[in-house]
N, CA, C and O atoms as CSV, one atom per row, in Angstrom:
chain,resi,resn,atom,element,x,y,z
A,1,UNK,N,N,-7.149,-14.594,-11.145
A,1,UNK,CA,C,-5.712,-14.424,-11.122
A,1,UNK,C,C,-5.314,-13.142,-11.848
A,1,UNK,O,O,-5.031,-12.128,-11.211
A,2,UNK,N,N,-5.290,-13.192,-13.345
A,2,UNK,CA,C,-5.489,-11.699,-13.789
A,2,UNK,C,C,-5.952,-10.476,-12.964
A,2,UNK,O,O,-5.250,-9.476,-13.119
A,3,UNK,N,N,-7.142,-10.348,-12.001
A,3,UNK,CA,C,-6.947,-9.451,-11.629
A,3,UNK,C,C,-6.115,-9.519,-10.167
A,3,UNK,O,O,-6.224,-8.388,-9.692
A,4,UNK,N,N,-5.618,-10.051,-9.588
A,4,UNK,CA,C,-4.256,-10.081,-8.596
A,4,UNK,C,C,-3.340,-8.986,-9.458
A,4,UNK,O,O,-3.187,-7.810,-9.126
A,5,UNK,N,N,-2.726,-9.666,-10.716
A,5,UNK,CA,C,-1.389,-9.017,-11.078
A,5,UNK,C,C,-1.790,-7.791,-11.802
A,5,UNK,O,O,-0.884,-7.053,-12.188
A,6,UNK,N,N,-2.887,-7.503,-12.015
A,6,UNK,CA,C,-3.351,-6.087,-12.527
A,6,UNK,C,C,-3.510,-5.533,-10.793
A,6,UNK,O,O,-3.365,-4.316,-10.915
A,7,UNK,N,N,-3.686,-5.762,-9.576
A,7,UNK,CA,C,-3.564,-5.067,-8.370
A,7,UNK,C,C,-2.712,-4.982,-8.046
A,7,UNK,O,O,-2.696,-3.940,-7.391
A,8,UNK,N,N,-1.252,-5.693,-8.025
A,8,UNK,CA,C,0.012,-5.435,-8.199
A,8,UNK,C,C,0.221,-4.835,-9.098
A,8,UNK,O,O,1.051,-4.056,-8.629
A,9,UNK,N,N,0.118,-4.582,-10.032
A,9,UNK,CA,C,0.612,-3.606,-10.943
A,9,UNK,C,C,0.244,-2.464,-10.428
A,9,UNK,O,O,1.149,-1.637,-10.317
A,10,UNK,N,N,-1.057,-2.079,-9.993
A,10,UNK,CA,C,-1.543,-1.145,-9.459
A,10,UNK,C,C,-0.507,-0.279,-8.228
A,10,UNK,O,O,0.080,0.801,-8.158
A,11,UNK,N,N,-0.694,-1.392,-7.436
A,11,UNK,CA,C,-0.047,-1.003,-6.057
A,11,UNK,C,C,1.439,-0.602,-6.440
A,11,UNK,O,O,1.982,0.475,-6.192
A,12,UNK,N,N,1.975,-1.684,-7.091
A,12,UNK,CA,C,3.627,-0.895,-7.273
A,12,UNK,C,C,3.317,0.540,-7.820
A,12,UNK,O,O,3.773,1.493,-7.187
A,13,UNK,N,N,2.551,0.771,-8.986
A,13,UNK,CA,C,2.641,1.982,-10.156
A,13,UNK,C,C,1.978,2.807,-8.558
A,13,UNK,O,O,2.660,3.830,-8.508
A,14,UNK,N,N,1.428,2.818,-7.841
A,14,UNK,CA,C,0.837,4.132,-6.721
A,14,UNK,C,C,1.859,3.987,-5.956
A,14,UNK,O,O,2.304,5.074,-5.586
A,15,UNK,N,N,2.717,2.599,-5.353
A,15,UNK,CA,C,3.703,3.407,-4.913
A,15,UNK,C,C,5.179,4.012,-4.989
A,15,UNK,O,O,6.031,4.416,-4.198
A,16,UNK,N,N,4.982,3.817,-6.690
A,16,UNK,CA,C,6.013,4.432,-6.956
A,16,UNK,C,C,5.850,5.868,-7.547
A,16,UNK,O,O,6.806,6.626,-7.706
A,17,UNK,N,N,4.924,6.089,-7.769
A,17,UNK,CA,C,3.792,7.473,-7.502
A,17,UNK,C,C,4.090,7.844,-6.686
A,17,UNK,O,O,4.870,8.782,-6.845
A,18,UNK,N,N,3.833,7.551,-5.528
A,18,UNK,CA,C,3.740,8.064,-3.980
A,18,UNK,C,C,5.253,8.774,-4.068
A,18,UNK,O,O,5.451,9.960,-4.330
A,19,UNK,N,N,6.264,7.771,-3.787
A,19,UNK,CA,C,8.076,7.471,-3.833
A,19,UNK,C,C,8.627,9.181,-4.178
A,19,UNK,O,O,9.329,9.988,-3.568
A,20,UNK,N,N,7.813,9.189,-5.608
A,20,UNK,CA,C,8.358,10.068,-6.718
A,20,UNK,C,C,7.684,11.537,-6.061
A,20,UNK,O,O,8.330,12.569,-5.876
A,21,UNK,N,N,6.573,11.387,-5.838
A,21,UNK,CA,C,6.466,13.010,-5.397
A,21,UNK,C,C,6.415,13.052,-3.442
A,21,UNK,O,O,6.206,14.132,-2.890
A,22,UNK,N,N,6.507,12.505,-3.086
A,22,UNK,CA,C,7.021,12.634,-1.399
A,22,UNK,C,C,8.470,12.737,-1.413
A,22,UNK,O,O,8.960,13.350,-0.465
A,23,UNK,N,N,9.531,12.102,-2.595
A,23,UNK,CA,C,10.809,12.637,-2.770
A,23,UNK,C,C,11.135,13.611,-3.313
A,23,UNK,O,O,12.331,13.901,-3.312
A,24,UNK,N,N,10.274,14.372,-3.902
A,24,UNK,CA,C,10.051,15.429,-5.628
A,24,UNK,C,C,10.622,16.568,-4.278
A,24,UNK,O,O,11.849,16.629,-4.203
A,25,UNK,N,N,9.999,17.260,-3.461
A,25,UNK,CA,C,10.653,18.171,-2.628
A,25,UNK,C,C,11.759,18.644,-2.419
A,25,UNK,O,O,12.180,19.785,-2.612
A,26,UNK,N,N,12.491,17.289,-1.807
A,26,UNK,CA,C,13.775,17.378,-1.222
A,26,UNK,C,C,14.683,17.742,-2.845
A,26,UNK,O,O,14.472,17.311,-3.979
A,27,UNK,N,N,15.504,18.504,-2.429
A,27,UNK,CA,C,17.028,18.549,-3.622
A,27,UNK,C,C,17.942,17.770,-3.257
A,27,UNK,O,O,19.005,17.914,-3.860
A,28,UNK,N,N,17.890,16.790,-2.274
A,28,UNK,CA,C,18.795,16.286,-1.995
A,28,UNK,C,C,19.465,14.964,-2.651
A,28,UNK,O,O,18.808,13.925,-2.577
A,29,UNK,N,N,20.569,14.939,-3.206
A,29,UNK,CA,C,21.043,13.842,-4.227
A,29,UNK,C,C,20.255,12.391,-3.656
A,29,UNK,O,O,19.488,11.780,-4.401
A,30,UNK,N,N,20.484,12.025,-2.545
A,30,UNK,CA,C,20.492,10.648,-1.992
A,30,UNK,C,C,19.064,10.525,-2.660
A,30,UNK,O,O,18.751,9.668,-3.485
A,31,UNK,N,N,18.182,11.614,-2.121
A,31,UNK,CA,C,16.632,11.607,-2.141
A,31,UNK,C,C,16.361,10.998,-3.460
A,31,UNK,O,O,15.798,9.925,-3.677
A,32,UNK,N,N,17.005,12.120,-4.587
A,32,UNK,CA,C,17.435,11.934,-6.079
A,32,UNK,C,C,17.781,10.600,-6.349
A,32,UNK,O,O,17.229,10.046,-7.299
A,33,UNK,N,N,18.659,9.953,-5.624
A,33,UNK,CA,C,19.181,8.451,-6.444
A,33,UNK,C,C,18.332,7.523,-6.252
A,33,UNK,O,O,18.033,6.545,-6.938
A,34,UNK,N,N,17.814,8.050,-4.872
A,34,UNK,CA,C,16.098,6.637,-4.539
A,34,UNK,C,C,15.306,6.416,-5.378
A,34,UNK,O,O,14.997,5.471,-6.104
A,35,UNK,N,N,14.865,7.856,-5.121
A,35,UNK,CA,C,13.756,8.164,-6.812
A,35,UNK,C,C,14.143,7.200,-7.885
A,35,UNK,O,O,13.662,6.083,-8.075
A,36,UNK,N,N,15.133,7.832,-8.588
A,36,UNK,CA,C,15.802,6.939,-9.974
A,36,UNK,C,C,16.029,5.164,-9.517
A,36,UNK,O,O,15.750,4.286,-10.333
A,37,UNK,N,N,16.416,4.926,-8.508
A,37,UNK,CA,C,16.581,3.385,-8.109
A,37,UNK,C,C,14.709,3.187,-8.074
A,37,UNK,O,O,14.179,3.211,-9.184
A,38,UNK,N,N,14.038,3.054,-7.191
A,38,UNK,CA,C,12.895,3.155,-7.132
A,38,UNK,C,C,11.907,3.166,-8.407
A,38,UNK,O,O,10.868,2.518,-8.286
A,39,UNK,N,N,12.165,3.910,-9.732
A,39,UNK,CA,C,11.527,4.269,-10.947
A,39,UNK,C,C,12.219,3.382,-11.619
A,39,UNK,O,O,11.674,2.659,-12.453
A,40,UNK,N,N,13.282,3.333,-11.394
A,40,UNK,CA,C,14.094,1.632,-12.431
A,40,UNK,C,C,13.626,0.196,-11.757
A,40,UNK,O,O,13.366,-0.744,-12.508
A,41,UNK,N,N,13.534,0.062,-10.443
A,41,UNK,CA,C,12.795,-1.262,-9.840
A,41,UNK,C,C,11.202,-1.062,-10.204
A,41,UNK,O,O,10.621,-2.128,-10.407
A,42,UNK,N,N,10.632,-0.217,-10.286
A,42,UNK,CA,C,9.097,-0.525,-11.033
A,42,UNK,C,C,8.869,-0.460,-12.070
A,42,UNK,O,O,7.720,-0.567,-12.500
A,43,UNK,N,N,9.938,-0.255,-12.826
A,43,UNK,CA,C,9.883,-1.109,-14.657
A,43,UNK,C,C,9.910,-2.059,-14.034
A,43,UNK,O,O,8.944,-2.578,-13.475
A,44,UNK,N,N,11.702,-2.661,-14.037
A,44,UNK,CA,C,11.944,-4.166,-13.821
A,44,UNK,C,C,10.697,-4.807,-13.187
A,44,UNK,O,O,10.378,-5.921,-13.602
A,45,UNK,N,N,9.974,-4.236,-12.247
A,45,UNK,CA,C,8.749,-5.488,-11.901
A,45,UNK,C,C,7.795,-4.915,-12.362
A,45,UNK,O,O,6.736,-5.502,-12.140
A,46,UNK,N,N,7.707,-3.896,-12.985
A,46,UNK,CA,C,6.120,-4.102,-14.511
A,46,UNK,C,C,6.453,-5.000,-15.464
A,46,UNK,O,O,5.597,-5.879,-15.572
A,47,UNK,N,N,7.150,-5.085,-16.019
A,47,UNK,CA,C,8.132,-5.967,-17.042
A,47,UNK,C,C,7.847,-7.231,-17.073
A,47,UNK,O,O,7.629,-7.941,-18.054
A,48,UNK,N,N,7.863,-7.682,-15.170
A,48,UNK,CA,C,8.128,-8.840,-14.604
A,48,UNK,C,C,6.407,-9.527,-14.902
A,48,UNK,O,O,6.099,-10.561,-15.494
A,49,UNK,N,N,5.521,-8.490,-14.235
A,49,UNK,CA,C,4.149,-8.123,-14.345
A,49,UNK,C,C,3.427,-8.154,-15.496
A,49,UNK,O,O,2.199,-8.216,-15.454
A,50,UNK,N,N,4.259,-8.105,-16.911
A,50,UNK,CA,C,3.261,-7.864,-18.186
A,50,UNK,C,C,3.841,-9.413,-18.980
A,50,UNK,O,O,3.255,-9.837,-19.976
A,51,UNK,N,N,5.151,-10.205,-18.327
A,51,UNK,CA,C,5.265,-11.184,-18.681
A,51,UNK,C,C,4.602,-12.063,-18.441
A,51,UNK,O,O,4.151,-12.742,-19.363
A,52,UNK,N,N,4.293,-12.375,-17.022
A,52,UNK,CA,C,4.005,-13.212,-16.650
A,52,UNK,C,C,1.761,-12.984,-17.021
A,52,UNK,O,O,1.005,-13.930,-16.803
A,53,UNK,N,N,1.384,-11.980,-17.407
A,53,UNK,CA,C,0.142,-11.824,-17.588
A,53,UNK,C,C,-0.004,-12.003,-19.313
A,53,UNK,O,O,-1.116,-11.962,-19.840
A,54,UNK,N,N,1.059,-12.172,-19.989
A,54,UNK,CA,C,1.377,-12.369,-21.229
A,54,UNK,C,C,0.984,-14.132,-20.888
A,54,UNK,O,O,-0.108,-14.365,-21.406
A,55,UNK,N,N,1.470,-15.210,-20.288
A,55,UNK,CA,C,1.610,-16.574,-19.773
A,55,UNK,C,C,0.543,-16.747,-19.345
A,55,UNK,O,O,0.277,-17.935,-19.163
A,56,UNK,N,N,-0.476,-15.808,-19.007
A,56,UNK,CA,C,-1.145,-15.997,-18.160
A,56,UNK,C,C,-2.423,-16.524,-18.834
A,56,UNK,O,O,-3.186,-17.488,-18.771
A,57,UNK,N,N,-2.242,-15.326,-19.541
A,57,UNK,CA,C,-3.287,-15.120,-21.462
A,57,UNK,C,C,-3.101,-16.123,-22.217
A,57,UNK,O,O,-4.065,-16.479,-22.894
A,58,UNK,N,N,-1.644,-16.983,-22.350
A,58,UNK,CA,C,-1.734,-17.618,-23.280
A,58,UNK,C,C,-2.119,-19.048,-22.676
A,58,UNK,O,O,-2.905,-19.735,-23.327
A,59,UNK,N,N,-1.701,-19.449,-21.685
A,59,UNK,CA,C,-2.143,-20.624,-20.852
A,59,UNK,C,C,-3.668,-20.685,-20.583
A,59,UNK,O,O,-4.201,-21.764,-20.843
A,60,UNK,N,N,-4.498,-19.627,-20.071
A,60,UNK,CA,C,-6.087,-19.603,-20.379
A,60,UNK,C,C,-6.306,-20.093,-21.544
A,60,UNK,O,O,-7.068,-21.059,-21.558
A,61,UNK,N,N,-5.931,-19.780,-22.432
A,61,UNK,CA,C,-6.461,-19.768,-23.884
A,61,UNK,C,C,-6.229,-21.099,-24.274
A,61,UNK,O,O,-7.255,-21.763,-24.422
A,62,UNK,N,N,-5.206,-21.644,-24.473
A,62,UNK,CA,C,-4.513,-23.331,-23.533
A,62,UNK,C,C,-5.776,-23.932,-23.395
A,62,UNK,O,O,-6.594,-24.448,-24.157
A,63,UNK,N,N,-5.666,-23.658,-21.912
A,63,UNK,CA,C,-6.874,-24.485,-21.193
A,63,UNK,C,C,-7.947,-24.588,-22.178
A,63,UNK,O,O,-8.347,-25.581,-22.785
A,64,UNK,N,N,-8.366,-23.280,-22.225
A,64,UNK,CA,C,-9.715,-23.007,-22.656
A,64,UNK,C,C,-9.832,-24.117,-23.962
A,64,UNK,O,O,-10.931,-24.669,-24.008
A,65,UNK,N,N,-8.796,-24.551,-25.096
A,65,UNK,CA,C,-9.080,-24.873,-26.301
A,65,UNK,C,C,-9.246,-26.858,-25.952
A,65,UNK,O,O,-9.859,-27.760,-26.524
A,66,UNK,N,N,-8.275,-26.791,-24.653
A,66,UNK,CA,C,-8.629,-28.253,-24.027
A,66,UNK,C,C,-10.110,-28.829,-23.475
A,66,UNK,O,O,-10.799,-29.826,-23.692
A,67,UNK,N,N,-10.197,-27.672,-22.666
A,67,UNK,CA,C,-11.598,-27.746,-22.338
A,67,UNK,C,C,-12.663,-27.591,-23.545
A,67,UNK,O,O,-13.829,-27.754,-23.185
A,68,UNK,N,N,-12.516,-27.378,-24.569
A,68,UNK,CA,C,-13.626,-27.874,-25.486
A,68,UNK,C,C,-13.241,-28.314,-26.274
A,68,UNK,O,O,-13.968,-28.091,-27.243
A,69,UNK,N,N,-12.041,-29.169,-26.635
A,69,UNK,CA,C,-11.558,-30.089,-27.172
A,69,UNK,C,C,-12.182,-31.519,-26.547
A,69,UNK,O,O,-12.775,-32.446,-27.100
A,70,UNK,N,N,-11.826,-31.312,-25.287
A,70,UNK,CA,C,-12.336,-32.489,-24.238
A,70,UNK,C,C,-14.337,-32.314,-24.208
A,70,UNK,O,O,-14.844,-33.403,-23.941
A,71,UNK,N,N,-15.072,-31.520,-24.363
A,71,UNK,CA,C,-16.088,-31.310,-24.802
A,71,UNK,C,C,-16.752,-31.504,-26.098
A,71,UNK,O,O,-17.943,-31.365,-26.374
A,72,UNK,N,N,-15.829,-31.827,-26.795
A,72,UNK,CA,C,-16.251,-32.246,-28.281
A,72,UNK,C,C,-16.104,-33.680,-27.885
A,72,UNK,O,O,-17.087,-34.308,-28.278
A,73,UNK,N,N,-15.478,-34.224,-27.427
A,73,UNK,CA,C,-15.200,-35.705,-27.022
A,73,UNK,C,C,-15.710,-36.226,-26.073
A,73,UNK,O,O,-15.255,-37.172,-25.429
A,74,UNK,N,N,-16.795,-35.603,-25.884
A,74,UNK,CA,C,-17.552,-35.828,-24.748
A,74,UNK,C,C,-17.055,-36.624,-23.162
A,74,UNK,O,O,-17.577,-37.441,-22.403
A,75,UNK,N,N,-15.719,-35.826,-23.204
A,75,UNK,CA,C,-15.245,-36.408,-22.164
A,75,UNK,C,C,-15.373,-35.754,-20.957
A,75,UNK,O,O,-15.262,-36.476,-19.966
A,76,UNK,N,N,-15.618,-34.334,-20.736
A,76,UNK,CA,C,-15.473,-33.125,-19.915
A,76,UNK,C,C,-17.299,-33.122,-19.395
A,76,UNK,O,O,-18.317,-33.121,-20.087
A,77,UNK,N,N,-17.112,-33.122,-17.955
A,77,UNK,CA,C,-18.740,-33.297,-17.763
A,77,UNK,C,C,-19.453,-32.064,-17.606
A,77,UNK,O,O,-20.674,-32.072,-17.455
């Protein structure tokens, strides 16, 4: 799972890479406001991206202390 949202992270951050210099050319405002809309929507979903891998980390770790909790108790086969 971790690495899914590290490939999304990926893919947004290249294509908002991409966005930024295939628009970088043009002088044209509109071009200009995409860019800036575009570079503000791939925070908001890195953001979205480092939360939910924050949950992600702490719920493994979760599990993980169940699963040998339940292994000390010889309940886990």
């Amino acid at each position: 799972m971790k690495s899914k949202i590290t490939l999304s992270a990926t893919i947004l951050s290249a294509f908002a890479f991409f966005a930024f210099f295939s628009l970088s050319a043009c002088t044209d405002e509109a071009a200009e406001a995409e860019m800036n809309r575009l570079a503000a929507e791939n925070a908001v979903l890195q953001g979205q991206v480092d939360s939910l891998q924050k949950n992600l980390d702490s719920l493994t770790a979760y599990g993980d202390s169940v699963k040998k909790s339940l292994e000390k108790l010889d309940m886990h086969p």
